[in-house]
N, CA, C and O atoms as CSV, one atom per row, in Angstrom:
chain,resi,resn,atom,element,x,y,z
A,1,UNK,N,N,69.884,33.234,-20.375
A,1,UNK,CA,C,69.066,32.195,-19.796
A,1,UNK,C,C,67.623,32.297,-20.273
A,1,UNK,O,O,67.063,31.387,-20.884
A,2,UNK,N,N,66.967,33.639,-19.909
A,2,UNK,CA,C,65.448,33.778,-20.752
A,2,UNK,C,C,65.611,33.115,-22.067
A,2,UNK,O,O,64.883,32.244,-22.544
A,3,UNK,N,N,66.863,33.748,-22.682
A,3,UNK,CA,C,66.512,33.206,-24.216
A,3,UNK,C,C,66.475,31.322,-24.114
A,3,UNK,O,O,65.563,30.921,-24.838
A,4,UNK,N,N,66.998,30.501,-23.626
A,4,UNK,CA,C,67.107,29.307,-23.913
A,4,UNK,C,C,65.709,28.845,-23.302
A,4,UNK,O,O,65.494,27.805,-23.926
A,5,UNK,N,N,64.985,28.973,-22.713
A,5,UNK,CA,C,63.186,28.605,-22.117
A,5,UNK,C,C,62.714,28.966,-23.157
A,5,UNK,O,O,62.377,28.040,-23.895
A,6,UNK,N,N,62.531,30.072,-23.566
A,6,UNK,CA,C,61.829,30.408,-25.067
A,6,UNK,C,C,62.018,29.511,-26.050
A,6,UNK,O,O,61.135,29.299,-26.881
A,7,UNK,N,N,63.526,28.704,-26.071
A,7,UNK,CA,C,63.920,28.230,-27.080
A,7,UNK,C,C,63.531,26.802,-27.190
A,7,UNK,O,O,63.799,26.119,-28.179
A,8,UNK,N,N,62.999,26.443,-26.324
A,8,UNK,CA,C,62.632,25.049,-25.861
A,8,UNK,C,C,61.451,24.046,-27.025
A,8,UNK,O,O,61.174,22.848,-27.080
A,9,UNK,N,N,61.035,25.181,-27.773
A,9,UNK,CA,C,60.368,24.150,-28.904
A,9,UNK,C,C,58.635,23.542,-28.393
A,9,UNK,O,O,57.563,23.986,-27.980
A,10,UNK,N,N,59.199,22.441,-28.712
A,10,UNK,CA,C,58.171,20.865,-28.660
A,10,UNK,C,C,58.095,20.731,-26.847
A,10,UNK,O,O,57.191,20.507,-26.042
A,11,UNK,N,N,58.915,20.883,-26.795
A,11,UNK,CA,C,59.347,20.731,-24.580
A,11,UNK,C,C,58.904,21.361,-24.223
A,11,UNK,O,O,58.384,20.859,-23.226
A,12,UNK,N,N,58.516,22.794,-24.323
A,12,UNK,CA,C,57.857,23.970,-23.422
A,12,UNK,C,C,56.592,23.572,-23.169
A,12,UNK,O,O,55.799,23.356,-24.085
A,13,UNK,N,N,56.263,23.430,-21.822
A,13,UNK,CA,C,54.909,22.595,-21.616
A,13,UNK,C,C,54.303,24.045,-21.962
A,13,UNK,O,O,53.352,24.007,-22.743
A,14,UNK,N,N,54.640,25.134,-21.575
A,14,UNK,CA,C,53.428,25.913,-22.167
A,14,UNK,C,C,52.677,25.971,-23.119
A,14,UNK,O,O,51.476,26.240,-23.150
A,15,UNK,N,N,53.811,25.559,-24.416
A,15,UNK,CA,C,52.898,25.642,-25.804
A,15,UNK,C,C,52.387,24.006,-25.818
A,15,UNK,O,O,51.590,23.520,-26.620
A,16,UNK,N,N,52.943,23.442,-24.920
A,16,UNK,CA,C,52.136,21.530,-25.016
A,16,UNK,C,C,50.436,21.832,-24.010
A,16,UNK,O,O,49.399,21.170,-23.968
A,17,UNK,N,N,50.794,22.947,-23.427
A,17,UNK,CA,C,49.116,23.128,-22.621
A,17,UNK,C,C,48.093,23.980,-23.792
A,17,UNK,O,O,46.863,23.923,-23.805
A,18,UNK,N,N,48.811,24.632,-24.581
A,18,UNK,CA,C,48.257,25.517,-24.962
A,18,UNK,C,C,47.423,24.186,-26.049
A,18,UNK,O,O,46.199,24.050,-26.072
A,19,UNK,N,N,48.286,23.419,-26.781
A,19,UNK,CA,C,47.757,22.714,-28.041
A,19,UNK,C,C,47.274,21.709,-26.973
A,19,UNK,O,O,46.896,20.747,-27.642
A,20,UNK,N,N,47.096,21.436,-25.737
A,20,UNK,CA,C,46.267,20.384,-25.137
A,20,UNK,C,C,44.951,21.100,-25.344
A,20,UNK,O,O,44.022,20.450,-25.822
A,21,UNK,N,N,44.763,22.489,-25.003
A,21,UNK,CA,C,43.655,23.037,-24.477
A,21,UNK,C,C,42.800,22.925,-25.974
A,21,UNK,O,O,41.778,22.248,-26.083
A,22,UNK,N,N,43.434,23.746,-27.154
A,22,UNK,CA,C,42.521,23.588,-28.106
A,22,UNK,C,C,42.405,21.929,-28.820
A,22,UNK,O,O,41.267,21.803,-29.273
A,23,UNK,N,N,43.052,20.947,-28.989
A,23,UNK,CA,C,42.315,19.629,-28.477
A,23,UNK,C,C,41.112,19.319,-27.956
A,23,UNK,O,O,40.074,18.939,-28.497
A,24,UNK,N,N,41.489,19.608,-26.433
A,24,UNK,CA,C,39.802,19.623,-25.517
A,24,UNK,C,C,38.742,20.458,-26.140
A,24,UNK,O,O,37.654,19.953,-26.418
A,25,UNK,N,N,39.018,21.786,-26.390
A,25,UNK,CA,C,37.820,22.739,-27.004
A,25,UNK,C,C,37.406,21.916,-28.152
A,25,UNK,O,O,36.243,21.514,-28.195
A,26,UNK,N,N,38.432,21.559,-29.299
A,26,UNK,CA,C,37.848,20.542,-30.353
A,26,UNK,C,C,36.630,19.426,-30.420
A,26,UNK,O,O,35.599,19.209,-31.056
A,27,UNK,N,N,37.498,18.803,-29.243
A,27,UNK,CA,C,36.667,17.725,-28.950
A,27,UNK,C,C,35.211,17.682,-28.177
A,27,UNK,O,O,34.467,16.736,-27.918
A,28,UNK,N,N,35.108,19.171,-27.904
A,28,UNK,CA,C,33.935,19.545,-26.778
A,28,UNK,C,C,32.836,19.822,-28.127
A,28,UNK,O,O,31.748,19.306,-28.383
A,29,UNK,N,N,33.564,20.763,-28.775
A,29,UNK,CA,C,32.926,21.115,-30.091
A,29,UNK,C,C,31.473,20.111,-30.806
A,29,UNK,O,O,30.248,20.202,-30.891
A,30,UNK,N,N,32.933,18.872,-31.331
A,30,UNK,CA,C,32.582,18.128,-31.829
A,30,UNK,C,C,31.843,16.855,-31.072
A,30,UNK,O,O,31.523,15.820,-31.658
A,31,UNK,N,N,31.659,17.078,-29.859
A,31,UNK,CA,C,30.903,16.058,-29.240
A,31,UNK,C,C,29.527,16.811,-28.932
A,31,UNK,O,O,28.461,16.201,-28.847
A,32,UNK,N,N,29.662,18.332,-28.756
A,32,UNK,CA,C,28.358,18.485,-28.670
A,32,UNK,C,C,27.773,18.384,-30.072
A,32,UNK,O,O,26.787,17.650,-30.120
A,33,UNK,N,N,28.134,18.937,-31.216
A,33,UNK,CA,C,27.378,18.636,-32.244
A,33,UNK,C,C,26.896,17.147,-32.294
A,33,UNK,O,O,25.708,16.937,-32.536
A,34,UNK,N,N,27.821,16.018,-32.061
A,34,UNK,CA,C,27.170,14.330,-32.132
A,34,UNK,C,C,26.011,14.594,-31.504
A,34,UNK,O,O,24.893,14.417,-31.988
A,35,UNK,N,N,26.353,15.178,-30.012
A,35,UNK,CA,C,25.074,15.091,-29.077
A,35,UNK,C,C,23.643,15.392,-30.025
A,35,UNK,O,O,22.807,14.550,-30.354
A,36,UNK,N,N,23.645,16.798,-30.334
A,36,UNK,CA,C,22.772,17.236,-30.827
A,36,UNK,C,C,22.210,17.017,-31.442
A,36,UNK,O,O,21.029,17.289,-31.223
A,37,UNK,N,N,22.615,16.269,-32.866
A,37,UNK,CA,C,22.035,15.362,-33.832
A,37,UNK,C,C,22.035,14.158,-33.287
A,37,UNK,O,O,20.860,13.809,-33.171
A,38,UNK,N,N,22.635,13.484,-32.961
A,38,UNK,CA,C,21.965,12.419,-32.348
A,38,UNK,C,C,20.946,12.200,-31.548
A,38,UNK,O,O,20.419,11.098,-31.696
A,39,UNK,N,N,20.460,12.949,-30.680
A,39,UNK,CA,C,19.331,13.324,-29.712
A,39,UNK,C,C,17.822,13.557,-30.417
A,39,UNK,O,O,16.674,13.234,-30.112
A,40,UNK,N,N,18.511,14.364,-31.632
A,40,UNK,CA,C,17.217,15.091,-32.580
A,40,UNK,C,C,17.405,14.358,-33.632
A,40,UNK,O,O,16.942,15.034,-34.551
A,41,UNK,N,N,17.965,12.990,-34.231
A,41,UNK,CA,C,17.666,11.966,-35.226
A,41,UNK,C,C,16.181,11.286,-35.109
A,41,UNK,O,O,15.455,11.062,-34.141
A,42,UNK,N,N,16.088,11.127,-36.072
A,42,UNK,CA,C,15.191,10.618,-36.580
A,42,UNK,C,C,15.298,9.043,-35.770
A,42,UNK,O,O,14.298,8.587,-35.216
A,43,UNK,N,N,16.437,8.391,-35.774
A,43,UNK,CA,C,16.289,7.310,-34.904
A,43,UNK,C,C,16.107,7.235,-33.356
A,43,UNK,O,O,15.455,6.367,-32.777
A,44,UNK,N,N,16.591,7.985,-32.930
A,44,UNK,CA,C,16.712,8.708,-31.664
A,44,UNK,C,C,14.820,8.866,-31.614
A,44,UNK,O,O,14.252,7.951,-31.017
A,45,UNK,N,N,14.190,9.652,-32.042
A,45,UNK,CA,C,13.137,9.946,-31.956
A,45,UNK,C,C,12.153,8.825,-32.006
A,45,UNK,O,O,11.114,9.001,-31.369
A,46,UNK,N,N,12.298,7.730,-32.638
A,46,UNK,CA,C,11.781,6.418,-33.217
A,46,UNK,C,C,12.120,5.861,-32.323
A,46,UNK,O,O,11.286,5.097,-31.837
A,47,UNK,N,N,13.490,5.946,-31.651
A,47,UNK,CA,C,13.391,5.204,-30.345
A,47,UNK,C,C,12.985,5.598,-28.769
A,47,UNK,O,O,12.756,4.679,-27.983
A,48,UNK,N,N,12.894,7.138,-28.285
A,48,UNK,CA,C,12.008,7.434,-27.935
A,48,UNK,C,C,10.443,7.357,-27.978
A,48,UNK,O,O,9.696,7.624,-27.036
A,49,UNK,N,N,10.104,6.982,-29.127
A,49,UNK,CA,C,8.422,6.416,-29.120
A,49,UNK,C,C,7.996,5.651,-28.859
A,49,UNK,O,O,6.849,5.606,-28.413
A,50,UNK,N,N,9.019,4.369,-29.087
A,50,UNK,CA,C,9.042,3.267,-28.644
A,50,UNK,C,C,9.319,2.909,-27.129
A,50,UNK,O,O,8.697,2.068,-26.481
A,51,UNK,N,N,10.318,3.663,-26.700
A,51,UNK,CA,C,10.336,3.209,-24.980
A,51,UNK,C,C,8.874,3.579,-24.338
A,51,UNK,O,O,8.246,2.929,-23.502
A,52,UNK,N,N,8.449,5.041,-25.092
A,52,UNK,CA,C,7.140,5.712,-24.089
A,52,UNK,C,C,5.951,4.871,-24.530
A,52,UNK,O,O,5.002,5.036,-23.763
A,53,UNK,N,N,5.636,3.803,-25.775
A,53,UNK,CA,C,4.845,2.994,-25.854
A,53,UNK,C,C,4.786,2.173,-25.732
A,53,UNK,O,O,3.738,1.558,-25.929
A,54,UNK,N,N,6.450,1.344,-25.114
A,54,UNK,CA,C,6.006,0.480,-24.450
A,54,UNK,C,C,6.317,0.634,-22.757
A,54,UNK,O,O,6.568,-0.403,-22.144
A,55,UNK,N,N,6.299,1.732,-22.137
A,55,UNK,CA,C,6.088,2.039,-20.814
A,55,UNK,C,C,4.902,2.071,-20.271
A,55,UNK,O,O,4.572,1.768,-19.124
A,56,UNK,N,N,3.773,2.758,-21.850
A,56,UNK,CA,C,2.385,2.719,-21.712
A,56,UNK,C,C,2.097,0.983,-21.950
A,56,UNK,O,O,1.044,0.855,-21.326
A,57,UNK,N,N,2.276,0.256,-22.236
A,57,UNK,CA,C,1.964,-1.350,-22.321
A,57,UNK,C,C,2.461,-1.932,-21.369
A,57,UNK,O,O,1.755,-2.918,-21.159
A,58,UNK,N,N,3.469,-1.881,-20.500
A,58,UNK,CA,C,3.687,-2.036,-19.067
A,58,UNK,C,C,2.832,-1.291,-18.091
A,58,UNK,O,O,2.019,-1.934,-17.428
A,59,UNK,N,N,2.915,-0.260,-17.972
A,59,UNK,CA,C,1.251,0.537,-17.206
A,59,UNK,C,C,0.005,-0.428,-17.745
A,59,UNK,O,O,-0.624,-0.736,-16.733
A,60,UNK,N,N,-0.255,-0.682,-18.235
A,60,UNK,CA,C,-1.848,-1.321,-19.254
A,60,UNK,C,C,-1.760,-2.649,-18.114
A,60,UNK,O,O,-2.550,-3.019,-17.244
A,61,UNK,N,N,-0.333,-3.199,-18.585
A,61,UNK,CA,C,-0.668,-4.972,-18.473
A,61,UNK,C,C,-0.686,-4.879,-16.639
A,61,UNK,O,O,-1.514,-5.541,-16.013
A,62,UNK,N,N,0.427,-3.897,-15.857
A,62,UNK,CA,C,0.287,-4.086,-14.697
A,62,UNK,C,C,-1.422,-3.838,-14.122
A,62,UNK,O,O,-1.868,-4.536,-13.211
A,63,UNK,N,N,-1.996,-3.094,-14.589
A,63,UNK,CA,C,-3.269,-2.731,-14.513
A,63,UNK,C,C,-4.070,-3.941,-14.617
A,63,UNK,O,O,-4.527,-4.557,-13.654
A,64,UNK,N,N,-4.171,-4.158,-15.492
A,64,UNK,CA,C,-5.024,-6.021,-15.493
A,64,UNK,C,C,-4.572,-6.735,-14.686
A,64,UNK,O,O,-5.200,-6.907,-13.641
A,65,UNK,N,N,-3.254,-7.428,-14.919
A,65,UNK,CA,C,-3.088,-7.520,-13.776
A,65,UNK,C,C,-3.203,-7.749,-11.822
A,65,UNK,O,O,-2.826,-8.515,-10.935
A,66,UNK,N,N,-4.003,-6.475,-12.031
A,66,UNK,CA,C,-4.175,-6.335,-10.903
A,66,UNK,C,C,-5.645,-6.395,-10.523
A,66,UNK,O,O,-6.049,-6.684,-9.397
A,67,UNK,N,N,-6.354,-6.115,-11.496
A,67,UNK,CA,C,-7.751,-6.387,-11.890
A,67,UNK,C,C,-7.910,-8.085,-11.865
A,67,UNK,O,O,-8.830,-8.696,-11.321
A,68,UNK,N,N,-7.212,-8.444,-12.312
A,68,UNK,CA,C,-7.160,-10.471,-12.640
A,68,UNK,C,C,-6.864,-11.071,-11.191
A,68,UNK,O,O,-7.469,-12.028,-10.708
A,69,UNK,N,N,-6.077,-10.523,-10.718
A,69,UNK,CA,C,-6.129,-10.561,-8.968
A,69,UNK,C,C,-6.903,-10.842,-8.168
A,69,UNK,O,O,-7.106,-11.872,-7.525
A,70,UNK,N,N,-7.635,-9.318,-8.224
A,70,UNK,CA,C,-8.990,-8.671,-7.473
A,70,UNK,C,C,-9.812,-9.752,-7.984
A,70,UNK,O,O,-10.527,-10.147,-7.063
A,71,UNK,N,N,-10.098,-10.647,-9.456
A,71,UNK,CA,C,-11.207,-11.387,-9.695
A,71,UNK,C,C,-10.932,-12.318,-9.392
A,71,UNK,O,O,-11.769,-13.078,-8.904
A,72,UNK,N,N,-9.400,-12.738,-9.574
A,72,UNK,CA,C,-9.725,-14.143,-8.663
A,72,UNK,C,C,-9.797,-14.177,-7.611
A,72,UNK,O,O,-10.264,-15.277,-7.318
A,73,UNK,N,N,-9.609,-13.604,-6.755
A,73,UNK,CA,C,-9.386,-13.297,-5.386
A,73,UNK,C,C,-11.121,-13.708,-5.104
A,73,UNK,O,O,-11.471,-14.759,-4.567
A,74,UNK,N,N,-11.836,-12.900,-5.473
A,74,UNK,CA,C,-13.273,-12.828,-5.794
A,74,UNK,C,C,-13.685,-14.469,-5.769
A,74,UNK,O,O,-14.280,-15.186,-4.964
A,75,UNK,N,N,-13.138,-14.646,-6.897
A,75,UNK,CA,C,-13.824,-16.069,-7.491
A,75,UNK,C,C,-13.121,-17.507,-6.754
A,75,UNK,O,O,-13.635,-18.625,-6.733
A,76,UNK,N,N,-11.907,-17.129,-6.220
A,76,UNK,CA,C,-11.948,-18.194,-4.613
A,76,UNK,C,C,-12.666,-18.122,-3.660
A,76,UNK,O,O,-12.727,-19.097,-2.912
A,77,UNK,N,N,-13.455,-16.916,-3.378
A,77,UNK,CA,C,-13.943,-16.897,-2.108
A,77,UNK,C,C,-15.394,-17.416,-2.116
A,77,UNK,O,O,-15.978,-18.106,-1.281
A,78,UNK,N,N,-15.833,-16.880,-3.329
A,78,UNK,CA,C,-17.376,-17.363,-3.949
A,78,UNK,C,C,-17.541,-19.106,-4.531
A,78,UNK,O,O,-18.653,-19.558,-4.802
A,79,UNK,N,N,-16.035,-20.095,-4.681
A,79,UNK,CA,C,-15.954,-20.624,-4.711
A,79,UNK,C,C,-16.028,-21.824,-3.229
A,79,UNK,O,O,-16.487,-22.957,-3.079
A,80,UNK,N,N,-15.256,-20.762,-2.270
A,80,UNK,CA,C,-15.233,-21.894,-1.064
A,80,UNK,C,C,-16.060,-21.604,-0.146
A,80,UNK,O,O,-16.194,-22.144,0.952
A,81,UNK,N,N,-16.903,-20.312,-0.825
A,81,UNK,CA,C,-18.399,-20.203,0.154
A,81,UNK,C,C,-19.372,-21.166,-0.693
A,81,UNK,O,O,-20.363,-21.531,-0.060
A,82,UNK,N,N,-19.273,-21.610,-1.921
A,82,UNK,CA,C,-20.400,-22.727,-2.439
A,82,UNK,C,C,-19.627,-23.914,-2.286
A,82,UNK,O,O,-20.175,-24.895,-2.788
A,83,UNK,N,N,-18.294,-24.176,-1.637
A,83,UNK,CA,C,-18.400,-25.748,-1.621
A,83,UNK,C,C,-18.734,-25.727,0.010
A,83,UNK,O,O,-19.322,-26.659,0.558
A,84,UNK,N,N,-18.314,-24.627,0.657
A,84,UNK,CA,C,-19.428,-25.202,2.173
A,84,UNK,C,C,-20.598,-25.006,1.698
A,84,UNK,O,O,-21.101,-25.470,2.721
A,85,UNK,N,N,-21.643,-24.696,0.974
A,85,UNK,CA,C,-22.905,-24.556,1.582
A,85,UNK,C,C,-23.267,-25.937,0.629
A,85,UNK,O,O,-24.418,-26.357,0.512
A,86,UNK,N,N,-22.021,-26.594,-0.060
A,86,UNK,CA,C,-22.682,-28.066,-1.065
A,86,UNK,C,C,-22.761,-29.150,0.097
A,86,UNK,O,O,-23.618,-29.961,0.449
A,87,UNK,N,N,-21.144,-28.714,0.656
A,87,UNK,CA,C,-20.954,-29.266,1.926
A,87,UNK,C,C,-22.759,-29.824,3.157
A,87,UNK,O,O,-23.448,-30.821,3.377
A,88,UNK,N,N,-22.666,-28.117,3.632
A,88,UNK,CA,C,-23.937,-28.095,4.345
A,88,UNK,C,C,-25.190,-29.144,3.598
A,88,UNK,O,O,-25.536,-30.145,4.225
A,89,UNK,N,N,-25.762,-28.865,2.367
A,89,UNK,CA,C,-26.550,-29.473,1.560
A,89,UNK,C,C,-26.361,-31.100,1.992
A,89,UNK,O,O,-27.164,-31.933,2.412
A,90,UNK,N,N,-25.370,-31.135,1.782
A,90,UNK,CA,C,-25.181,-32.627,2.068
A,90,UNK,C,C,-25.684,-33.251,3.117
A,90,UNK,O,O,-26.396,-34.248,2.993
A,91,UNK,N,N,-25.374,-32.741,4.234
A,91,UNK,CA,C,-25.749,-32.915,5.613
A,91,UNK,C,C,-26.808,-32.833,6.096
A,91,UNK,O,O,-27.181,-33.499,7.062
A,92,UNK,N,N,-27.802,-31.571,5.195
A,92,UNK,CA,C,-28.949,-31.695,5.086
A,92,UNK,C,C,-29.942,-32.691,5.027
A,92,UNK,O,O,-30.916,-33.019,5.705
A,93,UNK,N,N,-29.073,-33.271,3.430
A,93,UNK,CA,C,-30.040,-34.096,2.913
A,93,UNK,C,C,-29.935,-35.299,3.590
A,93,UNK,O,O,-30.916,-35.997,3.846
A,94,UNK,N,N,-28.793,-35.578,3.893
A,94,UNK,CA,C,-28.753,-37.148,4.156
A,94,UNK,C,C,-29.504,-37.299,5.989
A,94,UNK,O,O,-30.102,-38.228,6.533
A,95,UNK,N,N,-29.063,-35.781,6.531
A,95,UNK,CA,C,-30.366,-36.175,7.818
A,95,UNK,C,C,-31.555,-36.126,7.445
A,95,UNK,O,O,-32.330,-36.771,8.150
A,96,UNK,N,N,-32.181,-35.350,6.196
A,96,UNK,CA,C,-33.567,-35.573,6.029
A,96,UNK,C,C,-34.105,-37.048,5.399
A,96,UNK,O,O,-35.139,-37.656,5.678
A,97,UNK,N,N,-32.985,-37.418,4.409
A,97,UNK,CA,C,-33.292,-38.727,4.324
A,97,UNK,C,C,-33.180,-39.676,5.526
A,97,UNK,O,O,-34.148,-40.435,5.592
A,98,UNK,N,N,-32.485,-39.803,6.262
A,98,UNK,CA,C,-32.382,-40.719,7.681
A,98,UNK,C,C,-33.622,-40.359,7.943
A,98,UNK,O,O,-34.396,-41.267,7.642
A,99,UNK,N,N,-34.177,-39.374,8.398
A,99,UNK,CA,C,-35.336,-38.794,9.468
A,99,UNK,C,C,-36.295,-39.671,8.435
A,99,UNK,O,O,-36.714,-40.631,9.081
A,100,UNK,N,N,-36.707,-39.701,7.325
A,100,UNK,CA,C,-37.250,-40.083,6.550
A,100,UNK,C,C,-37.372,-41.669,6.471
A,100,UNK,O,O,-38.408,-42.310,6.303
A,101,UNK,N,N,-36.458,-42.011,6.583
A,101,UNK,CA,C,-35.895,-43.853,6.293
A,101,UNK,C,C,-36.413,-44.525,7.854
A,101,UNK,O,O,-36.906,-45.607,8.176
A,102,UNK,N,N,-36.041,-43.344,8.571
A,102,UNK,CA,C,-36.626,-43.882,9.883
A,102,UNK,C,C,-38.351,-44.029,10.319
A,102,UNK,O,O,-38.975,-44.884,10.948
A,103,UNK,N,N,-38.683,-42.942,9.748
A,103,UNK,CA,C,-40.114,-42.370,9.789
A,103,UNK,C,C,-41.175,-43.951,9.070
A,103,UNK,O,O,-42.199,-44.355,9.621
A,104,UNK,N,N,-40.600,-44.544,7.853
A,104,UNK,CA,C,-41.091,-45.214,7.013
A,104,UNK,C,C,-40.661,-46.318,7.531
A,104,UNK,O,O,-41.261,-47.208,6.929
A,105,UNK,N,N,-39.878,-46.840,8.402
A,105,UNK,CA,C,-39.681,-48.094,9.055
A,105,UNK,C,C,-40.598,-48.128,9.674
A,105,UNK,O,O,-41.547,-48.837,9.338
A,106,UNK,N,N,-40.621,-47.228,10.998
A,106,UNK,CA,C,-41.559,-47.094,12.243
A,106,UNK,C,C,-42.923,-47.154,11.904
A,106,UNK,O,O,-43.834,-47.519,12.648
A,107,UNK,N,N,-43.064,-46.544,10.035
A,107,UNK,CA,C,-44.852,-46.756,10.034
A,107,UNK,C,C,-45.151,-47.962,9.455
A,107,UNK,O,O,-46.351,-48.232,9.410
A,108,UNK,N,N,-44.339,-48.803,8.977
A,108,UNK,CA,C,-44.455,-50.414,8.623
A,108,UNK,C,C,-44.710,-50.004,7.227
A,108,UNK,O,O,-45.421,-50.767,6.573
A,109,UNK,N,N,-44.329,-49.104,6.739
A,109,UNK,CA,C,-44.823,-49.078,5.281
A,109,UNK,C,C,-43.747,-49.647,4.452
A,109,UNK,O,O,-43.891,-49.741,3.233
């Protein structure tokens, strides 16, 4: 009986685990080497420069941005504090002219 398990060939999952296992080791092998050179290519590297310069041009533009904000923000408020005081002006003038229009009736001039 021992002898016929031994005899089993291609079927003996043992020797089918054994040639699974060095497979996997193969393939571990050879994927870390891809890794490695691929990581440390020259394109790889070229494209690393590129994400971190344009991460720095996203930092930059959010920055203005936020600066362009802050000025307009600014430049509405300095805006609707001079249309009240054109506002006010107005009101000014046209009671000083009345006070005036009246003044020059009353003196017969």
């Amino acid at each position: 009986m021992a002898e016929m398990r031994e005899d089993r060939g291609e079927l003996d999952l043992t020797l089918q685990v054994e040639k699974l296992k060095k497979r996997v080791e193969e393939a571990e092998g050879e994927l870390t080497i891809i890794k490695g050179i691929g990581m440390n290519s020259p394109e790889m590297k070229e494209k690393d420069r590129l994400i971190q310069e344009l991460r720095m041009r996203i930092r930059d533009m959010l920055l203005i941005s936020e600066q362009h904000r802050s000025i307009l923000g600014a430049e509405i408020t300095d805006r609707k504090r001079l249309e009240k005081e054109v506002k006010d002006l107005k009101v000014q003038m046209s009671e000083y002219l009345s006070v005036r229009v009246d003044n020059t009736r009353k003196s017969g001039a």
